[in-house]
C-alpha positions in Angstrom: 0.2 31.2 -39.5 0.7 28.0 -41.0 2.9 25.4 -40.0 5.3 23.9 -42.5 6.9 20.9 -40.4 5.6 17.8 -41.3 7.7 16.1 -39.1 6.0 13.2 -36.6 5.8 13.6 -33.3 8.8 12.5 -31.0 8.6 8.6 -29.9 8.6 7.7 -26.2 6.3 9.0 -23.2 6.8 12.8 -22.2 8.3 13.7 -19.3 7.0 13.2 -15.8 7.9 15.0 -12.5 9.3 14.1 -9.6 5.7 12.9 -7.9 3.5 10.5 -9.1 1.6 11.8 -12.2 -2.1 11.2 -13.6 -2.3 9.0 -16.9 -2.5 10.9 -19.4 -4.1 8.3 -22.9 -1.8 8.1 -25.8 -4.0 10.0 -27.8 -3.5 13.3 -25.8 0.4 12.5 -25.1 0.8 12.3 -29.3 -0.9 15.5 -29.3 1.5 17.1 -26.2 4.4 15.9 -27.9 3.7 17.4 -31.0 3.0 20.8 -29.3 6.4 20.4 -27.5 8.2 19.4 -30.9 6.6 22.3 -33.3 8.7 26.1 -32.8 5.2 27.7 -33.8 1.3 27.9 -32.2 -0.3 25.1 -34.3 -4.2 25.4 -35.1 -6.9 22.3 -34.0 -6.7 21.5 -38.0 -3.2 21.4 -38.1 -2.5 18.9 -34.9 -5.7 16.5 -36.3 -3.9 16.2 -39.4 -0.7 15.9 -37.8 -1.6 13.1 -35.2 -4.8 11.7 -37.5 -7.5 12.1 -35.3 -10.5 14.3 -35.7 -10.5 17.6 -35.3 -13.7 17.6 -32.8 -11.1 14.8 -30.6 -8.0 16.9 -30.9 -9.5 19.8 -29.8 -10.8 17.9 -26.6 -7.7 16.9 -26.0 -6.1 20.2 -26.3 -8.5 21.9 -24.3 -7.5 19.0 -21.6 -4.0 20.0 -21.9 -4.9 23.8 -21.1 -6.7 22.9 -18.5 -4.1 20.5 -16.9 -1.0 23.2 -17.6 0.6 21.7 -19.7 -0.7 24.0 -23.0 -1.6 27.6 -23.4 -3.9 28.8 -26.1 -4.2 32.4 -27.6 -6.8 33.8 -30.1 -5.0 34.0 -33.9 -5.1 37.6 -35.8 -8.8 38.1 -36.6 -9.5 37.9 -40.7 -12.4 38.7 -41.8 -15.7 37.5 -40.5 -16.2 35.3 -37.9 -14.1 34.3 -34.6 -10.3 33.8 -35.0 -9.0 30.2 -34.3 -7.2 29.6 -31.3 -3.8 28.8 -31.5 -2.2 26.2 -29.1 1.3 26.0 -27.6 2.9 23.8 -24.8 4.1 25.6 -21.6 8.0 25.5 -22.0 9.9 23.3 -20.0 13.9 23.1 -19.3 15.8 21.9 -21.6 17.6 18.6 -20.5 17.3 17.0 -17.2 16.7 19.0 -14.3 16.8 18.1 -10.5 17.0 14.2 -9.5 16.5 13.6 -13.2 19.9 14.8 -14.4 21.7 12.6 -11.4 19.9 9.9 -12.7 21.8 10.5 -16.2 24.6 11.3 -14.8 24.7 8.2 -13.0 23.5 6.1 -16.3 25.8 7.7 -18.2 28.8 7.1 -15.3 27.4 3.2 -15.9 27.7 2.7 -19.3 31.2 4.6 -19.4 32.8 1.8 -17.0 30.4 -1.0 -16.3 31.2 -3.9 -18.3 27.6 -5.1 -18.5 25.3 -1.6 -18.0 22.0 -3.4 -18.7 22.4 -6.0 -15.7 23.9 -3.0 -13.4 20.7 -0.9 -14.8 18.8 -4.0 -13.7 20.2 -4.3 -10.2 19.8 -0.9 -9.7 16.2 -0.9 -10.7 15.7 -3.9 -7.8 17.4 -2.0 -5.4 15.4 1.3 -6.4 11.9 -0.8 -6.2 12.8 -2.1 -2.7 13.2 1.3 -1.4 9.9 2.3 -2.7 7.9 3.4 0.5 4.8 0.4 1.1 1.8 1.6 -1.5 -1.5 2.7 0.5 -4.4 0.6 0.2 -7.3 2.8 -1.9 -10.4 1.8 -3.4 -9.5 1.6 -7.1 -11.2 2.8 -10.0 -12.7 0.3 -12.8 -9.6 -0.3 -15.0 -8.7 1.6 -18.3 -7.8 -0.2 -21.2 -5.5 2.0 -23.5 -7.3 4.0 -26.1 -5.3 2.4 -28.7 -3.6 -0.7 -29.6 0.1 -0.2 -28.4 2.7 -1.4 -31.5 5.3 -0.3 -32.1 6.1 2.0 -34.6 9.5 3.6 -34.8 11.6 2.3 -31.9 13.7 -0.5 -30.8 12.5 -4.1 -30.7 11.3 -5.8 -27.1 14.0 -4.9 -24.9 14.7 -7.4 -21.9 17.8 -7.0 -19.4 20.1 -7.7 -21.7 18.4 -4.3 -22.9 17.5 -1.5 -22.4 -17.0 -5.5 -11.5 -20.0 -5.7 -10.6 -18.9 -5.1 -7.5 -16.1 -2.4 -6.1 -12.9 -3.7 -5.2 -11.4 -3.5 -1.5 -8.2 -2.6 -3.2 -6.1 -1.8 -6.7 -4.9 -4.9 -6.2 -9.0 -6.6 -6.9 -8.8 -4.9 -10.2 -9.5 -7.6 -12.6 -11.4 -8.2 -15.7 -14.7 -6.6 -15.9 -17.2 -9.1 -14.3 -15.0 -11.4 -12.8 -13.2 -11.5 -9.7 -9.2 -11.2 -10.1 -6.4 -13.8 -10.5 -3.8 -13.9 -8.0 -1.5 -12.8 -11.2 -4.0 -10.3 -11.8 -3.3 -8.8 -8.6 0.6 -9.5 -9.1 -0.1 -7.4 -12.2 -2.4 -4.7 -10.5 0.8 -3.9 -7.8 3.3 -3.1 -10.4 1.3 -0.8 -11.8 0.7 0.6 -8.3 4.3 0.3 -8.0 4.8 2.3 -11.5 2.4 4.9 -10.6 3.9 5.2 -7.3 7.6 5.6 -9.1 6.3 8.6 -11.1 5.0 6.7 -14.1 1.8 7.6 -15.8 0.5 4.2 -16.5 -2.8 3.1 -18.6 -3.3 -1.2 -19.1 -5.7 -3.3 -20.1 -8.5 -5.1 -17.7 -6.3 -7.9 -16.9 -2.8 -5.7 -16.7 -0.7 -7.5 -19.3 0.0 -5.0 -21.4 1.1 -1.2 -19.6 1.0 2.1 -21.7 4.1 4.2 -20.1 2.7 7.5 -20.7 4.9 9.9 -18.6 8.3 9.2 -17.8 9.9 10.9 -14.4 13.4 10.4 -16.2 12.8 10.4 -19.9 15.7 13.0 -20.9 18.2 9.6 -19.2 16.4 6.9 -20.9 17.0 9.0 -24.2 20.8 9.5 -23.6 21.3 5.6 -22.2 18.5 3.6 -23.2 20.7 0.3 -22.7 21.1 1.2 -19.0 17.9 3.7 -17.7 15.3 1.6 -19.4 17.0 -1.8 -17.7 16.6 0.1 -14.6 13.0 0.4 -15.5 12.7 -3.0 -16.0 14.4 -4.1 -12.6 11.6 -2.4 -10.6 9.4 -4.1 -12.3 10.9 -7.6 -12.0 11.8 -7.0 -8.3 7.9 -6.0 -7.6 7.3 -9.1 -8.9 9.4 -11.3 -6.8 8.8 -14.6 -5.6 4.9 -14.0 -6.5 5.1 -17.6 -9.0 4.6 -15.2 -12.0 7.8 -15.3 -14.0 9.8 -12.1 -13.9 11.8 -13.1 -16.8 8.8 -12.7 -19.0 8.3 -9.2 -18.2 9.2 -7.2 -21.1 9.7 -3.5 -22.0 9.4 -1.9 -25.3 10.8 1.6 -25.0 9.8 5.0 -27.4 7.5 2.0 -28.6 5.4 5.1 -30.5 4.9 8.5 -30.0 3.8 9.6 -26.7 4.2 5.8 -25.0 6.6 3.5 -24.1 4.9 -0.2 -23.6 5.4 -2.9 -20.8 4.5 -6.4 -21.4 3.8 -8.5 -18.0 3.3 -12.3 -18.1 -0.1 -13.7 -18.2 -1.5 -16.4 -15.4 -0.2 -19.6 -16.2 -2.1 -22.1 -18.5 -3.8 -25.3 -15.9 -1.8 -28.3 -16.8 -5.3 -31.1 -16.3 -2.6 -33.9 -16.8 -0.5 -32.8 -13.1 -3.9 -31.4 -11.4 -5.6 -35.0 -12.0 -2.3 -36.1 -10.3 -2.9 -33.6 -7.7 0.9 -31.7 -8.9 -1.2 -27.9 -9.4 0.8 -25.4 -10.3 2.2 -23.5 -8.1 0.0 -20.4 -6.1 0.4 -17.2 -7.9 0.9 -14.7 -4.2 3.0 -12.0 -3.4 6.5 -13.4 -1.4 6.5 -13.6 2.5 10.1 -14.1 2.7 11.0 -10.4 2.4 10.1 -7.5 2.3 7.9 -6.7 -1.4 7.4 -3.5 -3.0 4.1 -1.7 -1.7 3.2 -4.7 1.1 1.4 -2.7 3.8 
């Protein structure tokens, strides 16, 4: 049966449960999100023209989604010769927030009723949230994933900040760095929040040096779509609090939520520039390391 809705796929990453999730690229999430938005099995030809990819790459990715649970597929009504398509659904999930997630809105919503300032509140309860994160294991870590596509934004609000919403393996995820080279110390910074993201319930994909994070799954999207001001400043205070007293400046961390559909986008600062003038003087800048002076975020 054919679909009629033309309509684009909802902005923002999908939700997430309550344990850490596997990325999931934005590619496949575009293609989730549509199943979850269309009231009717859609065909491999109808999602690649929907999410403008090739048929051959959304069926991949929708064979993925089957096998992950998150899709079913069933065999259309035979016409004439040949095999019938297969038809694609996603598996249903609740509608609104469910579990932790719907205290989490409840409480977002509770602060942007009778907080004067709900994005710094957000903020300071993303800090307090990020310190209570149990420490992150140390695991060898997988060559970094760059995002399968560029992130921009498309069709949701601008930069947000808290006024808003190797050649060789690495001992760690922190070692992750650029191909070829060894890691920064910001690189490292960098490679803990994502840690620290992925450890939060975030599906996270970045580039080889970790300044630019795809959110791909959400554990409390449902809030951030009811109080975006509030839950995505919360998101943003665990990310600032990871970062700490590391000499990378948590100011410049920026989010950019429902940046498109299936993502939202993080922006993390890059290593600072060498200033030859002050190193000649022997003034470097100052180390890029994670604090000593409390406890961090995921410090074993």
């Amino acid at each position: 049966m054919e679909n009629k809705r033309s309509s684009t796929p909802p902005i923002g990453p999908k939700p997430a449960g309550a344990l850490p999730v596997a990325p999931i690229s934005k590619a496949r999430a575009a293609v989730l999100a549509r199943l979850r938005e269309a009231t009717e099995t859609l065909s491999v030809d109808q999602l690649a023209a929907e999410t403008g990819q090739h048929s051959n790459t959304a069926r991949e990715h929708l064979e993925a989604l089957v096998s992950g649970g998150h899709a079913t597929k069933t065999a259309a009504p035979k016409e004439g010769r040949g095999r019938p398509a297969w038809m694609y659904r996603a598996v249903g999930t609740p509608a609104g927030p469910v579990g932790y997630a719907a205290l989490a809105a409840a409480l977002a919503q509770h602060i942007a009723d009778h907080s004067a300032n709900p994005a710094a509140e957000g903020e300071a309860a993303g800090r307090a949230w990020a310190r209570a994160l149990p420490p992150l294991p140390i695991t060898p870590a997988a060559t970094a994933t760059a995002p399968s596509e560029t992130a921009t934004a498309t069709a949701g609000p601008s930069e947000t900040s808290a006024a808003t919403c190797a050649p060789q393996q690495p001992a760690d995820k922190n070692d992750v760095g650029t191909p070829g080279t060894r890691p920064t110390p910001g690189q490292k910074v960098r490679n803990h929040v994502v840690q620290a993201l992925e450890q939060a319930g975030f599906g996270v994909e970045r580039n080889a040096a970790a300044t630019e994070l795809t959110l791909t799954t959400c554990p409390i999207v449902e809030a951030a779509r009811e109080n975006p001001e509030v839950v995505c400043a919360v998101h943003l205070g665990l990310v600032r609090e990871v970062m700490s007293g590391s000499g990378l400046p948590e100011r410049q961390a920026k989010l950019l939520p429902f940046a498109g559909p299936g993502f939202c986008t993080l922006r993390l600062p890059a290593d600072p520039v060498p200033d030859p003038g002050r190193e000649s003087a022997g003034a470097g800048h100052a180390p890029v390391s994670f604090p000593a002076t409390r406890p961090a975020v995921g410090t074993p």
